[in-house]
C-alpha positions as semicolon CSV with decimal commas, in nm:
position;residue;x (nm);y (nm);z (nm)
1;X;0,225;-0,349;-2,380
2;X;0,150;-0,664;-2,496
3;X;0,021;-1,010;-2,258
4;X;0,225;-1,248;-2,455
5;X;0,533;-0,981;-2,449
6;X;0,541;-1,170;-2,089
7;X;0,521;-1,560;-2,260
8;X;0,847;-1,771;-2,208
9;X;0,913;-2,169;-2,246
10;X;0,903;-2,348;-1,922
11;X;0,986;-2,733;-1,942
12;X;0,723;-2,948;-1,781
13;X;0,965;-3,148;-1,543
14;X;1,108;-2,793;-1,370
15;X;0,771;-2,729;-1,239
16;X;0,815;-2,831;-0,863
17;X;0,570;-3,082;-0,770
18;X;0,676;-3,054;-0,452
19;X;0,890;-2,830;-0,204
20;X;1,222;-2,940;-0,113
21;X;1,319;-3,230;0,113
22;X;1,385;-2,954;0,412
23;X;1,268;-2,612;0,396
24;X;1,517;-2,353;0,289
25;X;1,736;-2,540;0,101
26;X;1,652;-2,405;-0,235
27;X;1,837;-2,214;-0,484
28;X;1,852;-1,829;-0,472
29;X;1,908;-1,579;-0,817
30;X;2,058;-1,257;-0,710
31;X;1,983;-0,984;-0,936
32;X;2,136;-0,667;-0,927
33;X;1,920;-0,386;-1,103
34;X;2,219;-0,131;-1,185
35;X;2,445;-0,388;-1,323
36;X;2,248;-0,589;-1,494
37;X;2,389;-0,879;-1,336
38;X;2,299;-1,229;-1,214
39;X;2,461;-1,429;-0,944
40;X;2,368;-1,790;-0,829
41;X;2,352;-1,852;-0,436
42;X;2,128;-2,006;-0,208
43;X;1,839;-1,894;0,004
44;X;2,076;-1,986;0,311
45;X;2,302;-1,696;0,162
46;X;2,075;-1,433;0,265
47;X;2,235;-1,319;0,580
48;X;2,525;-1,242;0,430
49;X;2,421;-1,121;0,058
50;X;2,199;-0,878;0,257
51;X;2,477;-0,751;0,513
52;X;2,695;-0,654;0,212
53;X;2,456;-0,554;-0,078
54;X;2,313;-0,287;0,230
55;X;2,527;-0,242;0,485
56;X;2,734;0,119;0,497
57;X;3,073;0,126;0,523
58;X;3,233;0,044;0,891
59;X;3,294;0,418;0,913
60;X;2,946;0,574;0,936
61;X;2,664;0,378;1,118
62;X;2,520;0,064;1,000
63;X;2,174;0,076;0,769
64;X;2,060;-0,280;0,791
65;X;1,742;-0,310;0,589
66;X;1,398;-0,438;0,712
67;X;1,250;-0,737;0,564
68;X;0,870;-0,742;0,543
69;X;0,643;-1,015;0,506
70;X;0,270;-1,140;0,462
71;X;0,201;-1,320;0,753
72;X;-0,158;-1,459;0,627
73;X;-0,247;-1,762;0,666
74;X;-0,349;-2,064;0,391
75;X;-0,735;-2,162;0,483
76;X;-0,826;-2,500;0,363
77;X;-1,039;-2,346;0,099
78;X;-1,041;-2,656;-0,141
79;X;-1,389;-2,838;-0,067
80;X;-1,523;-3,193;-0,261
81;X;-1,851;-3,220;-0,276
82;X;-2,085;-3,434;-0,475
83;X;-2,388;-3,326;-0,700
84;X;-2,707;-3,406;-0,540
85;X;-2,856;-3,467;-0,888
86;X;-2,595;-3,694;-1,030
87;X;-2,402;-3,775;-0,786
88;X;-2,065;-3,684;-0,935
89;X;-1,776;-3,499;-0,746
90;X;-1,742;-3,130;-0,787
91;X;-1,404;-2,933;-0,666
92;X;-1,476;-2,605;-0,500
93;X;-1,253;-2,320;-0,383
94;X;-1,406;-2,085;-0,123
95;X;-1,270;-1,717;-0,171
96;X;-1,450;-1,531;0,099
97;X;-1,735;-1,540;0,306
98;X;-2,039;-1,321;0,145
99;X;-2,274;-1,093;0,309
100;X;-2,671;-1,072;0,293
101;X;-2,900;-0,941;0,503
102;X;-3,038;-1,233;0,753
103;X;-2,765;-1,469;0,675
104;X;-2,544;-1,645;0,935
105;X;-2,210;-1,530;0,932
106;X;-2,043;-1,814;0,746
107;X;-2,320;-1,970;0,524
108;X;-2,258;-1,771;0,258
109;X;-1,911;-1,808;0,044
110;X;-1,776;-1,704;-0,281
111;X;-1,619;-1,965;-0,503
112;X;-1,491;-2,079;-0,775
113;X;-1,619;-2,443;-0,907
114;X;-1,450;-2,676;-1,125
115;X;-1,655;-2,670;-1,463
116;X;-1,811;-2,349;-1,382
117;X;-2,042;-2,342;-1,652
118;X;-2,231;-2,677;-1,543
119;X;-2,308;-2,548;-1,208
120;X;-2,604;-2,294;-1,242
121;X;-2,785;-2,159;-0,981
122;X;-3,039;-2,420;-0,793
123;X;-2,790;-2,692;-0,765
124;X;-2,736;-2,874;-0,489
125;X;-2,442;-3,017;-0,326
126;X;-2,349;-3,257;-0,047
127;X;-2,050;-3,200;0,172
128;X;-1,885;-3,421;0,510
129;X;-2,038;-3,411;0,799
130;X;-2,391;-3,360;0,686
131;X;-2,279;-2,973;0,551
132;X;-2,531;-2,905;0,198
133;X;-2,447;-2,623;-0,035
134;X;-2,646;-2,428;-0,262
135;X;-2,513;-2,199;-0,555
136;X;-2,821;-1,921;-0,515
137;X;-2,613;-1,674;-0,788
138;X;-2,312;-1,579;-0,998
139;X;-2,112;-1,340;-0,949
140;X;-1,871;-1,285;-1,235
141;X;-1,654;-1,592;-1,299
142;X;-1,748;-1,685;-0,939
143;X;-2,078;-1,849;-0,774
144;X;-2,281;-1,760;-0,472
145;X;-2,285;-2,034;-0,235
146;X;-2,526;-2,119;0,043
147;X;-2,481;-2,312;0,305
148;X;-2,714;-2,492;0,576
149;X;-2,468;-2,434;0,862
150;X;-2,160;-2,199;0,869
151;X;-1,864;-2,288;0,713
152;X;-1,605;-2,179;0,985
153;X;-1,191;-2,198;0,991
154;X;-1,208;-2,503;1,243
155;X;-1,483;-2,689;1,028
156;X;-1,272;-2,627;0,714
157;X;-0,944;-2,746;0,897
158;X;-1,126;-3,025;0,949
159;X;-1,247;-3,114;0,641
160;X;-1,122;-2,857;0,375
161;X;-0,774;-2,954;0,168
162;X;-0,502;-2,692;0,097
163;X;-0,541;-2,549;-0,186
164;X;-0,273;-2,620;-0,386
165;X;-0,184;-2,410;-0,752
166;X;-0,368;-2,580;-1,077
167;X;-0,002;-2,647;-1,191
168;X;0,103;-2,913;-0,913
169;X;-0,058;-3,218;-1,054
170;X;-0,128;-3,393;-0,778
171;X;-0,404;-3,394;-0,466
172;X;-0,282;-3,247;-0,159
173;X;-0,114;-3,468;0,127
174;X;-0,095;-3,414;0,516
175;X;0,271;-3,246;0,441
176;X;0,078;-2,981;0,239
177;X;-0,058;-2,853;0,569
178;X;0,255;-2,738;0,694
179;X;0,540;-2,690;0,389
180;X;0,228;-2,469;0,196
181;X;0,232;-2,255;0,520
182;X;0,544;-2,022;0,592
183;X;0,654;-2,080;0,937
184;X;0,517;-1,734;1,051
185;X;0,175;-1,744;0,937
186;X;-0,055;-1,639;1,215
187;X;-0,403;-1,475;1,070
188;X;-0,601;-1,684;0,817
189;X;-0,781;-1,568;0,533
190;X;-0,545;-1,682;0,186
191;X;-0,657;-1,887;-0,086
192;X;-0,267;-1,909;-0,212
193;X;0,004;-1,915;-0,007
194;X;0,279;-1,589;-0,036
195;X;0,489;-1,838;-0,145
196;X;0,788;-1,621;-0,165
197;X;0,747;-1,663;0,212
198;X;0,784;-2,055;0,236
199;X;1,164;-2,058;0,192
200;X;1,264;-1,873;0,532
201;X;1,302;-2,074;0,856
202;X;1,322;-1,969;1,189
203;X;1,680;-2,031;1,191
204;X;1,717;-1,804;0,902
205;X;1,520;-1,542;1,085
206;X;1,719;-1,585;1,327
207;X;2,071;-1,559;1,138
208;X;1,929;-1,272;0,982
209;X;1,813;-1,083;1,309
210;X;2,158;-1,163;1,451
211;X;2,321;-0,944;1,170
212;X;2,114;-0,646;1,230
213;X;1,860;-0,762;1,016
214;X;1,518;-0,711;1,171
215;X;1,148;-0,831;1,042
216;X;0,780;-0,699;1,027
217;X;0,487;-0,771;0,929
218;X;0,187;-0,716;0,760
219;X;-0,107;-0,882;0,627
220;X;-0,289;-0,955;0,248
221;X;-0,515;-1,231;0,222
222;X;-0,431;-1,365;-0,117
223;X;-0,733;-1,416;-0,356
224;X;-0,810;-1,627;-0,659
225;X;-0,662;-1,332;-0,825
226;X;-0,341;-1,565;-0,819
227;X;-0,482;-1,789;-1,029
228;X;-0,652;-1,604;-1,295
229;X;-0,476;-1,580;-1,609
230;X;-0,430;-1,223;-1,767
231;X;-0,705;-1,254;-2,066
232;X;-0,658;-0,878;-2,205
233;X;-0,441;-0,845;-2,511
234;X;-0,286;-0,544;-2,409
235;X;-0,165;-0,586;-2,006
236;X;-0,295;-0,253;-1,944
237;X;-0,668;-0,356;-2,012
238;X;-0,626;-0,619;-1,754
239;X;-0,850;-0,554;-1,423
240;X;-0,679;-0,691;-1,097
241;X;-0,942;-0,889;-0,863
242;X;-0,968;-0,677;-0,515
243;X;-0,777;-0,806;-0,202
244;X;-0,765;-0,724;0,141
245;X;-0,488;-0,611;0,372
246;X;-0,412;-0,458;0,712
247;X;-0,131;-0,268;0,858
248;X;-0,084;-0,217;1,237
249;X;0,045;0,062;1,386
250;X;0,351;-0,064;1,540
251;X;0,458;-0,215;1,181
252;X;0,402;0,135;1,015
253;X;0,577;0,301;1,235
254;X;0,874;0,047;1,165
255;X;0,889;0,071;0,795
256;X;0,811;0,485;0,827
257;X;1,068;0,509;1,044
258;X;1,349;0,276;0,845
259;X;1,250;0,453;0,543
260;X;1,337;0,794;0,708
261;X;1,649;0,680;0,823
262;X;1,774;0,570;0,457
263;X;1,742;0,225;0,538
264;X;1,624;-0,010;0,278
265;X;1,262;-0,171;0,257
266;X;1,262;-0,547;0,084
267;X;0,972;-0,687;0,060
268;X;0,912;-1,080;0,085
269;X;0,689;-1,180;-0,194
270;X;0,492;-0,975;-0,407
271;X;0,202;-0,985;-0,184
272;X;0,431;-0,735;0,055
273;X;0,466;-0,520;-0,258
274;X;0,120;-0,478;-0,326
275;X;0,030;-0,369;0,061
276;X;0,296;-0,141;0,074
277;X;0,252;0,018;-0,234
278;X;-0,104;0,105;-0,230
279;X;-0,086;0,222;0,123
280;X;0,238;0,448;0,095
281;X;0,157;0,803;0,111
282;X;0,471;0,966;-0,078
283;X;0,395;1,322;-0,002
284;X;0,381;1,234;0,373
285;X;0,593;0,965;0,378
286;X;0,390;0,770;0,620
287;X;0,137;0,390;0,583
288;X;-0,265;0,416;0,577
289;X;-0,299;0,187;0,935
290;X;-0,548;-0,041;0,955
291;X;-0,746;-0,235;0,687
292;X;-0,761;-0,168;0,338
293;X;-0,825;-0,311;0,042
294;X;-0,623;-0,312;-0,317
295;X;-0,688;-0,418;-0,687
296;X;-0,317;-0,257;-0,737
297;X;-0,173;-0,354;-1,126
298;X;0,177;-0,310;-1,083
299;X;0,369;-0,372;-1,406
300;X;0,695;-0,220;-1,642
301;X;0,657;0,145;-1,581
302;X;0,518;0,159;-1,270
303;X;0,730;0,382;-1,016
304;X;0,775;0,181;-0,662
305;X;0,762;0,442;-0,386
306;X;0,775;0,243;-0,049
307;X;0,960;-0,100;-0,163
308;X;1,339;-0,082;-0,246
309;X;1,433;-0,456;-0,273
310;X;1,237;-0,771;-0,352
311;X;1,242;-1,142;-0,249
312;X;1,021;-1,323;-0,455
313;X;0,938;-1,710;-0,661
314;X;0,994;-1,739;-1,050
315;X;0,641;-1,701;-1,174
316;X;0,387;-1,830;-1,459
317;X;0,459;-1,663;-1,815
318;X;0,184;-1,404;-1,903
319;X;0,042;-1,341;-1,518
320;X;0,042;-1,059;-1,320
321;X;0,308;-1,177;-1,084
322;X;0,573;-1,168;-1,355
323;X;0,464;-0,827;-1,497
324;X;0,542;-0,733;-1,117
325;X;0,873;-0,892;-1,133
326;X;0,974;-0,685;-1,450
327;X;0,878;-0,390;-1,336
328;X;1,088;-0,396;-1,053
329;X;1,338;-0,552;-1,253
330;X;1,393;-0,216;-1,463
331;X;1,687;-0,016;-1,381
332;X;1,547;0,272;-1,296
333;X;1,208;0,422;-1,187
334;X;0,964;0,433;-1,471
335;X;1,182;0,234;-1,724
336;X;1,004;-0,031;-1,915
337;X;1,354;-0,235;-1,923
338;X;1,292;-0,466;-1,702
339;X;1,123;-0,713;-1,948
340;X;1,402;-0,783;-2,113
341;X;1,592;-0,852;-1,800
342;X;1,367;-1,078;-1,610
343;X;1,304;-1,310;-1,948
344;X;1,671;-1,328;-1,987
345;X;1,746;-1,443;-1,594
346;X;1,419;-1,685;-1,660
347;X;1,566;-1,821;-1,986
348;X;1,912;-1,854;-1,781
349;X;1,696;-2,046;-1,481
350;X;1,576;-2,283;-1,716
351;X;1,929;-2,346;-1,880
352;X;2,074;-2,354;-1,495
353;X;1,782;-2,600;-1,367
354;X;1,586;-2,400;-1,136
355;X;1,266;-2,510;-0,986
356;X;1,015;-2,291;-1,097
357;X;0,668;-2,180;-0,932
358;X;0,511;-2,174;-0,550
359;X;0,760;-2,508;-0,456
360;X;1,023;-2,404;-0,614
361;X;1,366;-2,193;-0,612
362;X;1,352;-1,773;-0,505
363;X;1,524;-1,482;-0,710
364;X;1,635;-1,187;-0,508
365;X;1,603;-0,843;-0,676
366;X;1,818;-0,579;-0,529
């Protein structure tokens, strides 16, 4: 299968800039898998187009499903610093701290740099409060920075800025720091925001717990994976950037427990798809607990095991998120139809004026 099998026409002026006026009010595309259908709500909707997509009929018992979602947190990964041989300001985008033998915990990050090819091993950089950086090594399309003091969470909430997708044109503002967080992020360690996440409020949770509709959570610490475009011509050539998850026991036990009873699993964003997936056992039917780690590549063909529905953002053409989307877009497990359906429900977004990307409108998969 083909990258640019996965290309579409997006016109500049739907890509949100920024996220709607109040959070929640955005537009919702319900698509329904077996019918091949599309239906235009809105994210407020959900309570109700959950309730009747999966609740039984008032004779038997009710089998509300459980929503799960990635409660990481956005760290203010985006750094400015300025070359200590020029003087010029260089972008950089922490991914995770580094290990090596010696080193303070927190001196020593993995990033990407604006320009990547300029900044070679030796230079030096100066950041606020008196923080210097060195890049001491590359590391694929990534450098090896070293710092002379740690680089903590509180130092980068400080000083760091949010960093915000290469496709909002603008430079971060002090509403950034909330609307690119959902409203249940708790442990930090994301360089994207599950976006997918951003539309639900507490009242929403709310709504939806007072309809039977309960929550859980588990964690993936998005990577720069997010960003990277798919280079392979053929998708399946295309190697997936490692990320980082945990599951705790009380959460596993939920979803094992839901899925045993027949009750549906949806997963909020495609971050949730990627934990659950690779830590699904399907011959035991139980969750791997704890903390893992996934370079998952889900795309059409691919047979989900633990997720049944999916809440998720309209997506870049040719990236991994969208090959996601159409796989779980096919009508059946294994099918490679789900191309074809997702591009047509993007093409009829575009006609219908959705907002498109990490600000903008959801589509609901079921």
């Amino acid at each position: 299968m083909r990258t640019k099998d996965f290309s579409f026409e997006l016109p500049e002026h739907l890509i949100a800039q920024h996220p709607p006026a109040v959070r929640g009010q955005s537009r919702l595309m319900v698509l329904d898998r077996a019918a091949r259908s599309r239906e235009h709500r809105m994210v407020a909707d959900l309570p109700e187009i959950l309730k009747s997509n999966f609740q039984a009929p008032q004779s038997i018992l009710p089998a509300p499903p459980l929503l799960v979602f990635n409660n990481s947190r956005v760290r203010k990964a985006r750094l400015l610093g300025t070359a200590a041989a020029t003087g010029a300001q260089v972008e950089f985008l922490l991914v995770n701290k580094a290990k090596e033998g010696g080193a303070e915990p927190g001196t020593i990050w993995r990033a990407m740099v604006r320009r990547a090819k300029r900044r070679r091993p030796g230079s030096r950089y100066m950041f606020a409060d008196g923080v210097e950086g060195e890049i001491t090594g590359l590391d694929g399309e990534f450098r090896i920075v070293r710092f002379n003091r740690p680089v903590n969470d509180e130092w980068l909430d400080k000083n760091g800025h949010i960093p915000l997708p290469p496709y909002i044109k603008r430079s971060d503002t002090a509403a950034d720091s909330e609307r690119y967080q959902t409203v249940y992020a708790d442990i930090t360690g994301s360089s994207a925001a599950p976006t997918a996440g951003l539309h639900f409020t507490r009242e929403l949770l709310d709504r939806l717990a007072a309809v039977g509709i309960e929550s859980a959570f588990v964690t993936l610490h998005v990577g720069l994976g997010t960003f990277l475009p798919v280079r392979a011509e053929n998708i399946e050539d295309h190697k997936m950037h490692e990320e980082v998850y945990s599951i705790d026991d009380e959460t596993a036990s939920r979803i094992e427990n839901a899925k045993a009873a027949g009750r549906k699993i949806i997963a909020v964003g495609t971050t949730g798809v990627r934990t659950l997936e690779s830590a699904w056992n399907e011959a035991s039917g139980k969750l791997r607990r704890g903390e893992g780690s996934t370079s998952i590549f889900i795309y059409p063909g691919y047979s989900f095991k633990a997720v049944d529905a999916l809440f998720t953002n309209f997506h870049t053409p040719e990236s991994t998120l969208l090959m996601l989307a159409a796989a779980f877009a096919s009508s059946s497990a294994g099918a490679l139809d789900g191309r074809e359906f997702i591009l047509e429900s993007y093409a009829e977004a575009v006609r219908e004026g959705y907002r498109f990307f990490s600000y903008g409108d959801a589509m609901l998969i079921l």
